[in-house]
C-alpha positions in Angstrom: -7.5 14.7 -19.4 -6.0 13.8 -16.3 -3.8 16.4 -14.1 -0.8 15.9 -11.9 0.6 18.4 -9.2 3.8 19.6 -8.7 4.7 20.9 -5.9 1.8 23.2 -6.1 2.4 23.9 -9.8 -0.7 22.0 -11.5 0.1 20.3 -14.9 -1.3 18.4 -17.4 -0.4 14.5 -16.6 0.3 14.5 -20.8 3.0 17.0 -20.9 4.4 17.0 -17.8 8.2 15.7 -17.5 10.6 14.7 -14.9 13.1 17.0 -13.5 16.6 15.6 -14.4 17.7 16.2 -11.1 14.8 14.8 -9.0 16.3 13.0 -6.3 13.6 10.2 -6.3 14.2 9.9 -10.0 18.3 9.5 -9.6 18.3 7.6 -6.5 14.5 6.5 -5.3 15.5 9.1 -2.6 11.8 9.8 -1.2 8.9 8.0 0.3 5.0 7.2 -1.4 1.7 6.4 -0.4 -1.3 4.8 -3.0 -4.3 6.3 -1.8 -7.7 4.8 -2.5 -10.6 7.0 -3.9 -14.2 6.0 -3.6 -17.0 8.5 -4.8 -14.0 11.1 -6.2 -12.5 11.7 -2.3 -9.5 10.5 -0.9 -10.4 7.6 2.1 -8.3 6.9 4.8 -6.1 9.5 4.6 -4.9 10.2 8.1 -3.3 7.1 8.1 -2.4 7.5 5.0 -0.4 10.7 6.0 0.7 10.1 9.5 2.3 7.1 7.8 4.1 9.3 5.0 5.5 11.5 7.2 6.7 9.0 9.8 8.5 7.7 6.8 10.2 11.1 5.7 11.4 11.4 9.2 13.0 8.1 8.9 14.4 9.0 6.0 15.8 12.2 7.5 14.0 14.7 5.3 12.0 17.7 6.4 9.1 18.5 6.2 6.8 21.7 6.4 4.7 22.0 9.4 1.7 22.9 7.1 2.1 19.3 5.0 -0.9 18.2 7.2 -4.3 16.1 6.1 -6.0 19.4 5.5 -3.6 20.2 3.0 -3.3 17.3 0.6 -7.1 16.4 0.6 -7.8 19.7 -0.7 -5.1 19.3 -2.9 -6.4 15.5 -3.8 -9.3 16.2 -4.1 -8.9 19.6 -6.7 -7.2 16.8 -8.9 -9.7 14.4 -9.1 -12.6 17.5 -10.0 -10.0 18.8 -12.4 -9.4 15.4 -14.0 -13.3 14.3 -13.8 -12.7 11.4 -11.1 -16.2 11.5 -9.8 -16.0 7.4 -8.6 -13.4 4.9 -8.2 -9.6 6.0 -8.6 -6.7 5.6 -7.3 -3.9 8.2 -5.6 0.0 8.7 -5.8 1.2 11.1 -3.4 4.7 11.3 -2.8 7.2 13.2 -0.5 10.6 13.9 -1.9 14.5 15.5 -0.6 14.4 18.2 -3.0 17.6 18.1 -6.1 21.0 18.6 -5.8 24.2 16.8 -4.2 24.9 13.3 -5.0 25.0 10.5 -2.2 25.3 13.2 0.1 22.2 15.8 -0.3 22.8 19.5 -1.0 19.7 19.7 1.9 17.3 17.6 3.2 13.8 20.1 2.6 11.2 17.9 0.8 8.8 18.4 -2.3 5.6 16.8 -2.6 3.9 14.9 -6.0 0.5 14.3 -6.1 -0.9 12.0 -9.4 -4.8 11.0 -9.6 -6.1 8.1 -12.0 -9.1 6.8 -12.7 -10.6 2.9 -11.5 -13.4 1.2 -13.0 -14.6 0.3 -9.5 -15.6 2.8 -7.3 -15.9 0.1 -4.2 -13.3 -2.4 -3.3 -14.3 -5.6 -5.6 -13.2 -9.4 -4.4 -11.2 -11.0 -7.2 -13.6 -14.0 -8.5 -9.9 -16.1 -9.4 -7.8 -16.9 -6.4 -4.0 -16.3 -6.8 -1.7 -18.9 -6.9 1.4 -18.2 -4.8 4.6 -19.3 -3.9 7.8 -18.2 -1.5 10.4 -15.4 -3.2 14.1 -17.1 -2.0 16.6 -14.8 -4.5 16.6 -11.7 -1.6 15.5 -11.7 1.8 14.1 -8.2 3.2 16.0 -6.7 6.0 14.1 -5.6 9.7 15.7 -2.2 10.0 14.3 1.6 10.9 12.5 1.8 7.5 11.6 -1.5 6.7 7.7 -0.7 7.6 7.4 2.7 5.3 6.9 2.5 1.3 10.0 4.3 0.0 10.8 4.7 -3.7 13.9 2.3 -3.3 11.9 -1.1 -4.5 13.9 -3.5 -6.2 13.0 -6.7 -4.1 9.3 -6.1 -4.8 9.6 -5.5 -8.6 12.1 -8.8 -8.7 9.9 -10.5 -6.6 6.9 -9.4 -9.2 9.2 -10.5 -12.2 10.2 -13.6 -10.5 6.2 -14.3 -10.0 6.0 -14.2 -13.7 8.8 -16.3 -14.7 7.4 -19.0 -12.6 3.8 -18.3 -13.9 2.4 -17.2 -10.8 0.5 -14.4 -10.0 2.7 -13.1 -6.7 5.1 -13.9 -4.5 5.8 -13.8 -0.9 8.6 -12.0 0.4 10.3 -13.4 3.8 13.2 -11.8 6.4 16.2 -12.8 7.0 15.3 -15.3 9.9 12.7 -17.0 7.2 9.7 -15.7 8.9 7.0 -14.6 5.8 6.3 -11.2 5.7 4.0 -10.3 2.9 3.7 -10.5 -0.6 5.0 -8.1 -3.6 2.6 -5.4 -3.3 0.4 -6.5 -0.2 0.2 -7.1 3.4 -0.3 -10.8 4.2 -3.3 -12.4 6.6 -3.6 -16.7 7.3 -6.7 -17.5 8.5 -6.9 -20.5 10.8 -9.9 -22.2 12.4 -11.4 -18.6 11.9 -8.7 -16.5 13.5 -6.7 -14.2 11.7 -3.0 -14.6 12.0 -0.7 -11.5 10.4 3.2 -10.7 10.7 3.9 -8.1 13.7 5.6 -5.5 12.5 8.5 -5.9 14.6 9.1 -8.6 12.3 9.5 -6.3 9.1 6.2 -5.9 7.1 5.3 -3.0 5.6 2.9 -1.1 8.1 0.3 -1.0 5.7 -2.8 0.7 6.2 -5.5 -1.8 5.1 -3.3 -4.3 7.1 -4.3 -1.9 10.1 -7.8 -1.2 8.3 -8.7 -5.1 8.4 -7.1 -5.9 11.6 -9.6 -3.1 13.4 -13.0 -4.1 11.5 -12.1 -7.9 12.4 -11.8 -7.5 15.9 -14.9 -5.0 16.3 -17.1 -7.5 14.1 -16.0 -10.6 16.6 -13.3 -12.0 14.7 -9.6 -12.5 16.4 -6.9 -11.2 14.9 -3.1 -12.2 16.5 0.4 -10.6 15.3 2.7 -13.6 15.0 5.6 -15.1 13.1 4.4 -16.5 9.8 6.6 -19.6 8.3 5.7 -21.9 5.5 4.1 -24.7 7.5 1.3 -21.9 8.6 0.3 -22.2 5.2 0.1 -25.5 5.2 -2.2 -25.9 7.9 -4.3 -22.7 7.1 -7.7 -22.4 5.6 -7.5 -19.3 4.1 -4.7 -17.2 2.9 -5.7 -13.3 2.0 -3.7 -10.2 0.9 -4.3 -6.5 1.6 -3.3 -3.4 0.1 -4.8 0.1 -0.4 -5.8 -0.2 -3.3 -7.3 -3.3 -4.2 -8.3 -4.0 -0.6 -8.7 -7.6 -0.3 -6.8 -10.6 -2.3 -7.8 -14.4 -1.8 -5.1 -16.8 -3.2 -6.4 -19.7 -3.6 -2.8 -21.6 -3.4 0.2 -22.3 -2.5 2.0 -25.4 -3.8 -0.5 -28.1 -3.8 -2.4 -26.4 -0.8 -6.1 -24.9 -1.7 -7.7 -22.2 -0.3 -11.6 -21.1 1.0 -12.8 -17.6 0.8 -15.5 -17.2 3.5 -13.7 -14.7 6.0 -12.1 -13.2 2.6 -15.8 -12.1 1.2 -17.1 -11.1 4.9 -14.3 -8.9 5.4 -15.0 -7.7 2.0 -18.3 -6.9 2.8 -17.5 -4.8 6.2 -14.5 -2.7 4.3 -17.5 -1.6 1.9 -19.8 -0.9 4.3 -17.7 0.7 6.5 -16.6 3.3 3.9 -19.9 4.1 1.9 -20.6 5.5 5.6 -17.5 6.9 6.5 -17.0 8.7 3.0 -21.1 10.4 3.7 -19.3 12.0 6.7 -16.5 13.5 4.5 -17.1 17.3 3.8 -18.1 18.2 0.4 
């Protein structure tokens, strides 16, 4: 049985109900983060939480001064014992204005949501199938104060998802207003050229995801070169490799674009290194 909790109220995942006046269920008022879990603990989670409540303040809400790392890995990881995640799993932790007003919030305190699943990996695994992408034209995503943080308002990435499928695709990638590509539905977005990672800045709009900052550090310490640039279609042309990132699922080759084709090599030695590095870091994690 898998358990969910509420604001500090722990719940079975089976029974439990929305409020009907949750803010982040009326009006996707709130901010999220999907938090990997390797050998039943939560990994990166500083980032993880520096970046949520970043995102809360940019969303005007308030938080506690005691919502701090300390206090959602305990709470993470009393989840996964409780629902048996001993392995691979995956984390929904969620920060939202708590109920009441319309438009205009009654008050802008905060309630938290924690959810814990179950994987069937416990490490991060490198899909054998490339994807096979293409460029999402319907919307464009708007650079703006809260462009770089995963709120709950998501409509361009669940069109751009259902749009994917429509064209029998398996993603697509999202660009801003000035054409520049940013990433894809539910990933950060690397081009690999002559060796040399190329990724969107986030000036530019991206989400600032943290396996985007994850990869970016392990390739520069293992002697790779990583630049943040403008991304536009003819980069994909010329490029030899085209990989996604995400929390969850790590790494993502796609193995084309149009009529473009794709390699893999930096794709599986990045891999490789995001293993490695976090069957050592998680050892340091205390029990």
């Amino acid at each position: 049985m898998l358990y969910v909790n509420n604001n500090d109220i722990i719940l079975s995942a089976e029974e439990f109900s929305i409020h009907a006046g949750s803010r982040a269920y009326l009006y996707g008022d709130g901010v999220f983060e999907s938090i990997r879990i390797m050998h039943g603990v939560p990994i990166n989670l500083e980032n993880h939480i520096k970046r949520l409540l970043e995102g809360a303040k940019a969303i005007r809400m308030r938080v506690p001064s005691y919502y701090t790392i300390d206090f959602f890995a305990i709470r993470i990881r009393e989840l996964c014992k409780k629902s048996n995640i001993t392995m691979g799993g995956y984390c929904r932790l969620s920060l939202d204005r708590m109920p009441g007003g319309k438009f205009k919030p009654e008050t802008n305190d905060s309630q938290f949501f924690i959810e814990v699943k179950p994987l069937d990996s416990n490490n991060f695994s490198l899909n054998s199938k490339g994807l096979e992408v293409d460029i999402y034209t319907d919307l464009k995503k708007q650079k703006n104060t809260i462009a770089n943080f995963k709120t709950k308002n998501c409509l361009l990435y669940i069109l751009a998802s259902i749009k994917a499928q429509e064209k029998q695709l398996d993603d697509l990638l999202i660009t801003n207003e000035n054409g520049g590509i940013l990433e894809s539905s539910s990933s950060n977005l690397f081009v690999v050229s002559n060796n040399i990672l190329y990724t969107p800045g986030l000036e530019e709009g991206c989400l600032a995801g943290t396996m985007r900052m994850q990869i970016i550090n392990l390739a520069l310490r293992n002697g790779i070169r990583v630049y943040e640039s403008n991304i536009t279609p003819q980069n994909l042309l010329i490029a030899d490799e085209i990989l996604l990132t995400n929390a969850i699922s790590g790494i993502t080759w796609v193995s084309g674009y149009r009529t473009k084709r794709y390699f893999n090599n930096i794709s599986k030695r990045l891999n490789h290194l995001l293993n490695d590095y976090w069957e050592e870091e998680v050892k340091k994690l205390p029990l």
